[in-house]
N, C-alpha and C positions, 0 to 999 in steps of 0.2 A: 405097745400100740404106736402105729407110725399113722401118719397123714402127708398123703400126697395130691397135689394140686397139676392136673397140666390140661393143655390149653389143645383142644383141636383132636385129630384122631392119636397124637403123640399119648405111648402109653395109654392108650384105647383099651387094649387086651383086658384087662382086667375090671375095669366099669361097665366094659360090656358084658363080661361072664357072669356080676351081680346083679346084675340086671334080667338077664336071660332066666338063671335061675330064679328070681324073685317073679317078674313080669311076665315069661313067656310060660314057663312053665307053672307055676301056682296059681298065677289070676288069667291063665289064657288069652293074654294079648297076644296078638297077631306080631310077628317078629316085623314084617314089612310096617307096624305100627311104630313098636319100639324103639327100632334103629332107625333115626331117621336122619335128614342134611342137616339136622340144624346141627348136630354131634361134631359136625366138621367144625361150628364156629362157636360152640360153646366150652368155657372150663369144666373141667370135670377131677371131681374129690372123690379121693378112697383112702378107705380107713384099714390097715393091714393089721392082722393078729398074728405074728410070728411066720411073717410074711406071705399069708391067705389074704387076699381082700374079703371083707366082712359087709363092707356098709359104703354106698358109693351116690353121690350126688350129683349135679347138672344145673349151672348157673348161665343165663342167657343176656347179653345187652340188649339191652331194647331201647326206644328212643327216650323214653322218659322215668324208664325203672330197669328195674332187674329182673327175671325170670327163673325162678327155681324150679325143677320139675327131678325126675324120675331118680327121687331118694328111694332106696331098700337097704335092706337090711336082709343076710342070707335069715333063715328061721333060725336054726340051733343059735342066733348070737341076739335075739331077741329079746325084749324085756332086759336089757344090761346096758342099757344110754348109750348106746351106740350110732341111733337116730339123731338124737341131742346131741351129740360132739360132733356130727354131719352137717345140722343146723346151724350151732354155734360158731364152726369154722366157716360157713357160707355165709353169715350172717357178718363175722369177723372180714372177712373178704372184699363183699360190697361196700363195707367202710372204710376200708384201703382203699376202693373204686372210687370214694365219695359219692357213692350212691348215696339217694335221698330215700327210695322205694323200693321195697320186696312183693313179688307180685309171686302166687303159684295157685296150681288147681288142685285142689286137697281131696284124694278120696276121702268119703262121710264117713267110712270110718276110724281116719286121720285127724280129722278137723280140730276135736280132742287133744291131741298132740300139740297141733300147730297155733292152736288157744294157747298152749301153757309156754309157749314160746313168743308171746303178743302179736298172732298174727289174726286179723279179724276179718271173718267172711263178708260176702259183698256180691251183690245179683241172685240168681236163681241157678238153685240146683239141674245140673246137667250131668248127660249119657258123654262120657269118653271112651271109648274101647269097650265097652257093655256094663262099665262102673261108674255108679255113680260118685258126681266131683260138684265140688264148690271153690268157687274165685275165693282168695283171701288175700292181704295184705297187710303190710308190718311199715310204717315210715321210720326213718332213723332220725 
């Protein structure tokens, strides 16, 4: 298992193909959805299995927190903590940043997940790309 961290479209190829297959193609987000500017100014984590990307995440600066967004995980490598060592390392990250705040929109049927990582929902449930999402948040 390797983890690779880079910053911008550098090494893009690969966080986007996890993403593709996870987002565009399983839960039919709209690719003009998926791929969007902020890619250009966000880090982006991927987790390789004998040099496949597996599991790929998306950390945003914002002015007063951090913004994680569009974690997946391909299927075949599901249920094996592979989402958790994606968390862990972004989580491990923004503490290097000195970040004080993890902010993300947890699909409901994530939420789950992102509890057992102490991250706790906040406002009302909402429609993102035809899924439903919940605000949540982690302080460090």
């Amino acid at each position: 298992m390797e983890i690779k961290w880079s910053k911008g479209k550098e090494n893009f190829k690969d966080a986007s193909s996890v993403r593709y297959e996870v987002f565009v193609k399983e839960q039919n987000v709209p690719i003009e959805i998926e791929l969007d500017e902020l890619d250009d100014k966000a880090y982006h984590i991927v987790a390789y299995d004998k040099n496949q990307a597996i599991a790929v995440g998306r950390l945003l600066e914002k002015e007063k927190y951090y913004l994680v967004g569009r974690i997946a995980v391909l299927k075949e490598y599901r249920g094996k903590d592979y989402g958790n060592l994606i968390m862990k390392n972004i989580i491990k990250k923004v503490e290097e940043l000195n970040g004080k705040e993890i902010q993300l929109h947890a699909q409901m049927t994530a939420k789950g997940f992102y509890e057992k990582l102490g991250f706790e929902p906040f406002g009302d449930v909402f429609d993102e790309a035809n899924i439903k999402h919940i605000c949540m948040k982690k302080c460090l």
